[in-house]
C-alpha positions in Angstrom: 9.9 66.2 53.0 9.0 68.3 56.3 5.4 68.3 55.8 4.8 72.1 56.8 6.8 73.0 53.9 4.8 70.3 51.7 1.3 72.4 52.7 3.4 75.3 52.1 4.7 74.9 48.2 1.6 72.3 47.6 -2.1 73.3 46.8 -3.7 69.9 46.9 -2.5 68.7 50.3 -4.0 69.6 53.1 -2.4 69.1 56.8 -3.8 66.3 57.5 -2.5 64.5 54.0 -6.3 63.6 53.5 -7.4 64.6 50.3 -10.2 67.9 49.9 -12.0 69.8 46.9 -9.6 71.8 45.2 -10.7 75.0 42.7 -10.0 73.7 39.7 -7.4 76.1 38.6 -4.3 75.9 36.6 -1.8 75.4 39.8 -4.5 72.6 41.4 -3.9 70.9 37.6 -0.2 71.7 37.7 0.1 70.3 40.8 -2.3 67.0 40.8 0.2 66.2 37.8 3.0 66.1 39.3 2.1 63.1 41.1 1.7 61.0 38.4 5.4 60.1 37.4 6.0 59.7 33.3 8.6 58.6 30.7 10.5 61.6 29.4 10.4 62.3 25.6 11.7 64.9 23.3 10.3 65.9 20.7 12.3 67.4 17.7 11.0 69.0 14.3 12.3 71.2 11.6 15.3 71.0 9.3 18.5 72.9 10.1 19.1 75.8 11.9 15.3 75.5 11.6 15.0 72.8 13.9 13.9 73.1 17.6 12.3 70.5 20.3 10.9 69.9 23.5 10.8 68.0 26.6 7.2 65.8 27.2 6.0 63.3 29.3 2.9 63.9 27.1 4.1 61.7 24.6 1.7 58.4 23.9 0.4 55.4 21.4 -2.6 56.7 20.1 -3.0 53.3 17.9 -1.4 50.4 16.7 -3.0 49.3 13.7 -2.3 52.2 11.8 1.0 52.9 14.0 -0.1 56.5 15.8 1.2 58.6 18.2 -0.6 61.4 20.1 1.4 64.1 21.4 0.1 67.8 22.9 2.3 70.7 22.1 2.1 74.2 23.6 0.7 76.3 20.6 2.4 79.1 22.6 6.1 76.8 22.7 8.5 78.1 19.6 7.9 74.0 18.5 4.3 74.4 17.5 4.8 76.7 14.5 8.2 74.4 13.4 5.8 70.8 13.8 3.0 72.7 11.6 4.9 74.2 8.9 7.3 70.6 8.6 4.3 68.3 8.9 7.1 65.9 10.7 7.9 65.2 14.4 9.7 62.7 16.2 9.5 61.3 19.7 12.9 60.2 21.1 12.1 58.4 24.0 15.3 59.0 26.8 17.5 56.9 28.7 18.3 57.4 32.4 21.4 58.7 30.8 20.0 61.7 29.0 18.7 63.8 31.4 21.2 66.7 29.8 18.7 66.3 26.5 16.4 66.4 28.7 17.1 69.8 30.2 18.4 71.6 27.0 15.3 70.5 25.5 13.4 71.8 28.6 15.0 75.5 27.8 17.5 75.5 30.8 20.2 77.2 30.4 18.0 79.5 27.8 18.8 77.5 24.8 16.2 78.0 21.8 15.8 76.4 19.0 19.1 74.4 16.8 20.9 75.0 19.9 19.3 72.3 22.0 20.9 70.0 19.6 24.5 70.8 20.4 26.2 68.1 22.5 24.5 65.0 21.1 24.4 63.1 18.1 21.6 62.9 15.8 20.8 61.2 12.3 17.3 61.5 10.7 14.8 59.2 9.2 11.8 59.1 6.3 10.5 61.9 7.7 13.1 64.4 8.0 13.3 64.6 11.5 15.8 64.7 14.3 16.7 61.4 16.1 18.9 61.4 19.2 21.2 58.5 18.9 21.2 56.6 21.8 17.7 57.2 22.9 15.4 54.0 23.9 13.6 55.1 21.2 12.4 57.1 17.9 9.2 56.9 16.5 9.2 59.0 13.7 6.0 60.5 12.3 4.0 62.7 9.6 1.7 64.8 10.7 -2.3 63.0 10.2 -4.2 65.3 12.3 -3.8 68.2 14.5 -6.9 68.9 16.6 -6.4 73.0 18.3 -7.8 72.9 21.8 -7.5 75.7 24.4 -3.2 76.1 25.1 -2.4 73.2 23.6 -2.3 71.5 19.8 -3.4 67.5 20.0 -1.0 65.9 17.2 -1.8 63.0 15.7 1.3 61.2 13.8 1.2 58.5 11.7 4.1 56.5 12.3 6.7 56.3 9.4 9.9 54.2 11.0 11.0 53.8 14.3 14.5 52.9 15.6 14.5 51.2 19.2 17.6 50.7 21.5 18.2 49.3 24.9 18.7 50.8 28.8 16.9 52.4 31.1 13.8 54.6 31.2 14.4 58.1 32.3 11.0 59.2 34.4 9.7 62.2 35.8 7.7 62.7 38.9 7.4 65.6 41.0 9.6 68.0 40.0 12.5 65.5 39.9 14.3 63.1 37.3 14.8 59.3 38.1 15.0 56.1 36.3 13.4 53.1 36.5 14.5 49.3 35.9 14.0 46.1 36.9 
């Protein structure tokens, strides 16, 4: 990338590409994020026509002994109320293949809610929620703890079942999708 336009579109770096105190705003945090590239997850909840989703790289182990999983939701995103009212969750954990989940999950396009769903296949498990078939993962999980911090809703998930598959990891850095293997 023509480094003029970097320093144009990029708060944190400066012409030089040497690194300089930033106001710690939303866009400096936005943007020092970025950097750091993540495995994409979607998370689905709900039952139905009820059921909606959304696209994280937020998505971690919290614990293994119990099996928890830590994920931050939005308490602003249409999936918040749906994860709270369900007390389920599931992270599907992508393939390099599914960046289409990705993105309908992500609200391109301007789906909402069930609609996200269309175009894959999914099954459920103990806890009612959505798995993607296909996806490297699902870890599904019952809501143990939600802990309601600033924008965001830290939700702790005890782990219920988990169905695993093979491929590659679909990442995220930058603004772009990628995949990584060995």
């Amino acid at each position: 990338m023509n480094l003029a336009l970097r320093n144009s579109i990029d708060p944190v770096v400066n012409k030089r590409e040497q690194p300089f105190e930033h106001v710690a705003d939303q866009d400096a945090l936005k943007a020092a994020m970025r950097r750091m590239s993540g495995g994409v997850s979607v998370i689905t909840a709900g039952v139905g026509d009820e059921r909606t989703g959304a696209t994280v790289t937020s998505a971690t182990a919290l614990s293994v002994d119990p099996p928890t999983m830590i994920v931050n939701i939005n308490r602003g995103s249409s999936s918040w109320p749906v994860i709270s009212r369900y007390g389920h969750f599931c992270v599907n954990i992508l393939s390099a293949e599914q960046q289409a989940v990705a993105d309908r999950f992500a609200g391109k396009g301007g789906l909402k809610g069930a609609e996200r769903y269309d175009g894959a296949e999914w099954f459920t498990l103990a806890s009612g929620a959505s798995v993607l078939r296909g996806a490297l993962a699902g870890i599904d999980c019952e809501v143990d703890e939600v802990i309601e911090r600033h924008s965001h809703a830290i939700i702790l998930g005890r782990v219920v079942s988990i169905v695993a598959g093979d491929g590659h990891s679909l990442v995220y850095s930058n603004g772009r999708y990628g995949r990584f293997s060995f």
